[in-house]
N, CA, C and O atoms as CSV, one atom per row, in Angstrom:
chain,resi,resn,atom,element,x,y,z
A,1,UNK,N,N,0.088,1.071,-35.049
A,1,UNK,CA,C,1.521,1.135,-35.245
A,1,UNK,C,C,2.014,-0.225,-35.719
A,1,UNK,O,O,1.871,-1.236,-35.031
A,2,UNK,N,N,2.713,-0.224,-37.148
A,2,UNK,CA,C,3.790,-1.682,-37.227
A,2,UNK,C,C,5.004,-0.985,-37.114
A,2,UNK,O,O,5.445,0.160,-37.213
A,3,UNK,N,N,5.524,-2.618,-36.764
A,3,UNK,CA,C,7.081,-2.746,-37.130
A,3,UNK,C,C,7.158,-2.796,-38.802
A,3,UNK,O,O,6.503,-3.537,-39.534
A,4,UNK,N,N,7.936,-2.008,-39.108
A,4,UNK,CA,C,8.900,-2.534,-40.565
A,4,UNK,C,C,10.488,-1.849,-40.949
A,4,UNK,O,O,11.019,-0.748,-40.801
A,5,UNK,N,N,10.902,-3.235,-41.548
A,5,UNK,CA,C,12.102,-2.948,-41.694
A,5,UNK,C,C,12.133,-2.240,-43.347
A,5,UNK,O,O,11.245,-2.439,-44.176
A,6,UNK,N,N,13.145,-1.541,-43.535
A,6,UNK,CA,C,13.341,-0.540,-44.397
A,6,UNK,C,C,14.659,-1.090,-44.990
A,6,UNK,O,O,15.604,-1.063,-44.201
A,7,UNK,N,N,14.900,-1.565,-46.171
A,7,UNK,CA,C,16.216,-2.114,-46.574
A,7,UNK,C,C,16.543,-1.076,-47.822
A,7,UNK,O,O,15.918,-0.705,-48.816
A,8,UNK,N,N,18.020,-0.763,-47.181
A,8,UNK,CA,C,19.034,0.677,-48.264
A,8,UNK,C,C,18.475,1.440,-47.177
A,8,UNK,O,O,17.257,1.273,-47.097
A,9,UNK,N,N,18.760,1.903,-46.664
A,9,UNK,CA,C,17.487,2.710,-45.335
A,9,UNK,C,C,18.338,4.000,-45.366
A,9,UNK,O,O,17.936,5.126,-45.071
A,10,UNK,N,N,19.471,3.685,-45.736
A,10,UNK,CA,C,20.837,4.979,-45.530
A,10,UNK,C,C,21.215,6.131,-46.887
A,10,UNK,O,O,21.960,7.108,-46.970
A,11,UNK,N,N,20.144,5.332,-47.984
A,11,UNK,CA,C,19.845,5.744,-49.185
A,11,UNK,C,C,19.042,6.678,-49.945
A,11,UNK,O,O,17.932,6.679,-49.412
A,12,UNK,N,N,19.052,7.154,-50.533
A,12,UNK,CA,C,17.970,8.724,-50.872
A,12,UNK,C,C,16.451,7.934,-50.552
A,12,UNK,O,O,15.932,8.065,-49.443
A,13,UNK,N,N,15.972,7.326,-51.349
A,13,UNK,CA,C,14.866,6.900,-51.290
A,13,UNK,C,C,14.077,6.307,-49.852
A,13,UNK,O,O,12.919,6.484,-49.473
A,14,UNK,N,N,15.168,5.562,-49.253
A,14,UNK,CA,C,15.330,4.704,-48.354
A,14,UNK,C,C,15.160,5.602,-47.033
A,14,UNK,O,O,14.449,5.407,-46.047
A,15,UNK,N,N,15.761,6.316,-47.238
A,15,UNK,CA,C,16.080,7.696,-45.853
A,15,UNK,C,C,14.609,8.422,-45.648
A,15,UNK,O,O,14.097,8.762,-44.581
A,16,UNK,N,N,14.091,8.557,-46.962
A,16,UNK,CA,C,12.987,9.652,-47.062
A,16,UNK,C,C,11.727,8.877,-46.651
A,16,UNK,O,O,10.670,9.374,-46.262
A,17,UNK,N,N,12.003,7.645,-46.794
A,17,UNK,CA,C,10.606,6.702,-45.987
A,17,UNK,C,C,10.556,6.297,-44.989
A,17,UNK,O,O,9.525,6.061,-44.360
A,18,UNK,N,N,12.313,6.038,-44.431
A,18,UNK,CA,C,12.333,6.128,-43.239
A,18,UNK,C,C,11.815,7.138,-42.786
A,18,UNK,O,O,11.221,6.711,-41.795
A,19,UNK,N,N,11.649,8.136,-42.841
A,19,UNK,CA,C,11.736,9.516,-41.748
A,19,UNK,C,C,9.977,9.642,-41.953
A,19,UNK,O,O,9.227,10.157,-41.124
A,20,UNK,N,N,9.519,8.980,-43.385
A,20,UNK,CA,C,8.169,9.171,-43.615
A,20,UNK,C,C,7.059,8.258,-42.513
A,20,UNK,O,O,5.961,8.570,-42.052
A,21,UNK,N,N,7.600,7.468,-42.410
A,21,UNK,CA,C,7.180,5.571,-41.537
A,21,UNK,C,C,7.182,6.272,-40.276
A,21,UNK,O,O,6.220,6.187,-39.513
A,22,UNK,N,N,8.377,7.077,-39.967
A,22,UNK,CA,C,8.582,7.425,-38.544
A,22,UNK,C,C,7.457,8.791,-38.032
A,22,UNK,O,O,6.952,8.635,-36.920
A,23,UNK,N,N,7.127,9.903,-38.700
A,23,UNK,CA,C,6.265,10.141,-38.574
A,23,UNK,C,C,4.916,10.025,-39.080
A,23,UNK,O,O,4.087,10.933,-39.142
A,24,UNK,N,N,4.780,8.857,-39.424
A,24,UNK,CA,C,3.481,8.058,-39.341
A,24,UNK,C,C,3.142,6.935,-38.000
A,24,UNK,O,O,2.331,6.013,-37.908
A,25,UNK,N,N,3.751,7.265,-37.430
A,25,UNK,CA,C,3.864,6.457,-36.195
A,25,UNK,C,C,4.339,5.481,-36.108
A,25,UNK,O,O,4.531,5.131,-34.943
A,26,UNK,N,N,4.804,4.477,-37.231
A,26,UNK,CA,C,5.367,3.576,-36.909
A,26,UNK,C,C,6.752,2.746,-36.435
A,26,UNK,O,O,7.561,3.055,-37.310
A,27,UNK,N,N,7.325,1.985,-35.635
A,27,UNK,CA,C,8.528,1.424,-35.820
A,27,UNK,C,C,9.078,1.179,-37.168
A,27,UNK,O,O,8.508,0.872,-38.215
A,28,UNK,N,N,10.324,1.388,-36.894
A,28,UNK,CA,C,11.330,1.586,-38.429
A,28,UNK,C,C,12.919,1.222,-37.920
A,28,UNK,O,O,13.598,1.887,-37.138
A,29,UNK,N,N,13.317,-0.117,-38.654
A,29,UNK,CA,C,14.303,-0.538,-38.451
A,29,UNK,C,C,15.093,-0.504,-39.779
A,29,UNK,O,O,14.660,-1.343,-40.569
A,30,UNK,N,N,16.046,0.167,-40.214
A,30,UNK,CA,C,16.756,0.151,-41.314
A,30,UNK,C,C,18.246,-0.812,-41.209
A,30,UNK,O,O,18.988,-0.970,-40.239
A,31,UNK,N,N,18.336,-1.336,-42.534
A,31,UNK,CA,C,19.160,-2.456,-43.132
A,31,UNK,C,C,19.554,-2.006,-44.232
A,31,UNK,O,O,18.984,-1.699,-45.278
A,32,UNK,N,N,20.517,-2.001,-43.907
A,32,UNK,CA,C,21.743,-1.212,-44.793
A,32,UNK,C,C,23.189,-2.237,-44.886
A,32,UNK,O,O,23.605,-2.997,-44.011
A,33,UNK,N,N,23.783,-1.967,-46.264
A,33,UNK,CA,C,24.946,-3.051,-46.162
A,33,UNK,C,C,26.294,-1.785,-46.089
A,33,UNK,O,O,27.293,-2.297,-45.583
A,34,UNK,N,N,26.446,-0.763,-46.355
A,34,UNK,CA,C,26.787,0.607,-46.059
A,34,UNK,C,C,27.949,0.714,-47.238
A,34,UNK,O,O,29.048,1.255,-47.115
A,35,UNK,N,N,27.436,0.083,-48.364
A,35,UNK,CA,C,28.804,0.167,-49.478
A,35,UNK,C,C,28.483,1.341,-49.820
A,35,UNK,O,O,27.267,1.469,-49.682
A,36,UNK,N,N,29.141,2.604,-50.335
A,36,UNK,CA,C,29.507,3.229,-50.821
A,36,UNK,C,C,28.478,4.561,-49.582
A,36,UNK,O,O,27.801,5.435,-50.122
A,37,UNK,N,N,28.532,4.493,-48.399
A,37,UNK,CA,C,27.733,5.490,-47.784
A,37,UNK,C,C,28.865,5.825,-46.276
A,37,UNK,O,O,29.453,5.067,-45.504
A,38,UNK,N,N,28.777,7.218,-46.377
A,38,UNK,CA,C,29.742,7.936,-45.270
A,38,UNK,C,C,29.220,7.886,-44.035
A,38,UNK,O,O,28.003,8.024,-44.158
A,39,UNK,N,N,29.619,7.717,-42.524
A,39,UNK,CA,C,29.273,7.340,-41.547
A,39,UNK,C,C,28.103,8.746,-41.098
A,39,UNK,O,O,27.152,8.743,-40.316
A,40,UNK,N,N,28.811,10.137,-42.186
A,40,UNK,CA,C,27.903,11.647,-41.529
A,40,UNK,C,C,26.660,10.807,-42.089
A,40,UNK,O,O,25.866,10.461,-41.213
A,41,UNK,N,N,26.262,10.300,-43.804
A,41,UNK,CA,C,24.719,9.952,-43.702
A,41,UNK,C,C,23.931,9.535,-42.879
A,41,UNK,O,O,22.763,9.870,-42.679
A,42,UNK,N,N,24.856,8.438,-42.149
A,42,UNK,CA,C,23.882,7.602,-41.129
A,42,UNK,C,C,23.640,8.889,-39.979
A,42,UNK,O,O,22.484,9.276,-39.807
A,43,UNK,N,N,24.410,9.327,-39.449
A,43,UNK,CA,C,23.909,10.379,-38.523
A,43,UNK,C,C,23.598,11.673,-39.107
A,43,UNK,O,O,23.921,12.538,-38.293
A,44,UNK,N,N,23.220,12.069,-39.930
A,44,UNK,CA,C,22.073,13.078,-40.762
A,44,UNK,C,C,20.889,12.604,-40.488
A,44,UNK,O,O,20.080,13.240,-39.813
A,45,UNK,N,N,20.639,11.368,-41.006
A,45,UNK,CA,C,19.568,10.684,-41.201
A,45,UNK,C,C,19.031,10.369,-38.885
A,45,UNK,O,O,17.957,10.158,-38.322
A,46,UNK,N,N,19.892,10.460,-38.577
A,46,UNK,CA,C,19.636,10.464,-36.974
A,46,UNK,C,C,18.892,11.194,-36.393
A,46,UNK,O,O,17.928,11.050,-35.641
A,47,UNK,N,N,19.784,12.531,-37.092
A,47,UNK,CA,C,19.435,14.063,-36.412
A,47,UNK,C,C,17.817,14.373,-36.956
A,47,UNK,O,O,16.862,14.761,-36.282
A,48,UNK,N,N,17.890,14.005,-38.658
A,48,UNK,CA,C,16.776,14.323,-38.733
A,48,UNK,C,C,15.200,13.702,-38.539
A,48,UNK,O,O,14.076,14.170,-38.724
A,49,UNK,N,N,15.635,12.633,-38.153
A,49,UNK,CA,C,14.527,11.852,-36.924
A,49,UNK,C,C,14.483,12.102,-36.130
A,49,UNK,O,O,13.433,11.690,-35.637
A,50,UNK,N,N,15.264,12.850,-35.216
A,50,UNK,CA,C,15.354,13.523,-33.655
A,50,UNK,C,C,14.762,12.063,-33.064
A,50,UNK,O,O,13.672,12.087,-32.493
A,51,UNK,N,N,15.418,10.914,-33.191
A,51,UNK,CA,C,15.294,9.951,-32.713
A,51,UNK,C,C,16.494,9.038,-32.640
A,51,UNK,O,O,17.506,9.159,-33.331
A,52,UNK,N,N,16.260,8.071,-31.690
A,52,UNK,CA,C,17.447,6.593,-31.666
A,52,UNK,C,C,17.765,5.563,-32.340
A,52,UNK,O,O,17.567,4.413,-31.948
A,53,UNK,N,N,18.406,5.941,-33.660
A,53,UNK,CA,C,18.489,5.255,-35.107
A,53,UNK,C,C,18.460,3.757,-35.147
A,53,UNK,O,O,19.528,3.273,-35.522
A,54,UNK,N,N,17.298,2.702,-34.790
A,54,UNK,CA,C,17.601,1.412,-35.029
A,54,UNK,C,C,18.063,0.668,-36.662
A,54,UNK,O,O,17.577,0.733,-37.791
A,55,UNK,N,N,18.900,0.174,-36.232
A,55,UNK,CA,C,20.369,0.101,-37.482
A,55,UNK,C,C,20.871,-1.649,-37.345
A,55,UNK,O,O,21.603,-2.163,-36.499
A,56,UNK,N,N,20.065,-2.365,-38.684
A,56,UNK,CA,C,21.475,-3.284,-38.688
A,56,UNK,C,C,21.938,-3.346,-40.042
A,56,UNK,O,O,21.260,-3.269,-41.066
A,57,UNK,N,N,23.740,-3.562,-39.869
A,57,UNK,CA,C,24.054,-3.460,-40.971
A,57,UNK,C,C,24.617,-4.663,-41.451
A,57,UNK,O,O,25.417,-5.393,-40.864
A,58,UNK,N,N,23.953,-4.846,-42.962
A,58,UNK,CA,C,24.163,-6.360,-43.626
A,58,UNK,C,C,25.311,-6.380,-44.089
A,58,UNK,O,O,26.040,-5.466,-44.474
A,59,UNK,N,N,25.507,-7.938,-44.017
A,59,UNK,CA,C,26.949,-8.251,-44.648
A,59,UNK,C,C,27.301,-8.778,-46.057
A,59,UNK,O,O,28.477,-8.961,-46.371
């Protein structure tokens, strides 16, 4: 298992590797600056990890 962080994580591409990383076993921390993304993506992207979304968002 690694850690890696996932940057745009809230993003088509970004989302789909998250969720890919996550069932590959690994930790997955997404970094996101959240311009132009609706608060439902981030919790879509929650639900469909059936997990506890680690999230920081850049400034």
């Amino acid at each position: 298992m690694m850690n890696i962080l996932v940057t745009s994580g809230a993003r088509y591409l970004g989302s789909h590797t998250y969720i890919a990383l996550l069932e590959a076993g690994h930790s997955v921390i997404i970094a996101e600056n959240l311009s132009n993304i609706k608060n439902e993506t981030v919790m879509e992207i929650r639900d469909i990890a059936d997990k506890k979304l680690l999230f920081t968002r850049l400034m």
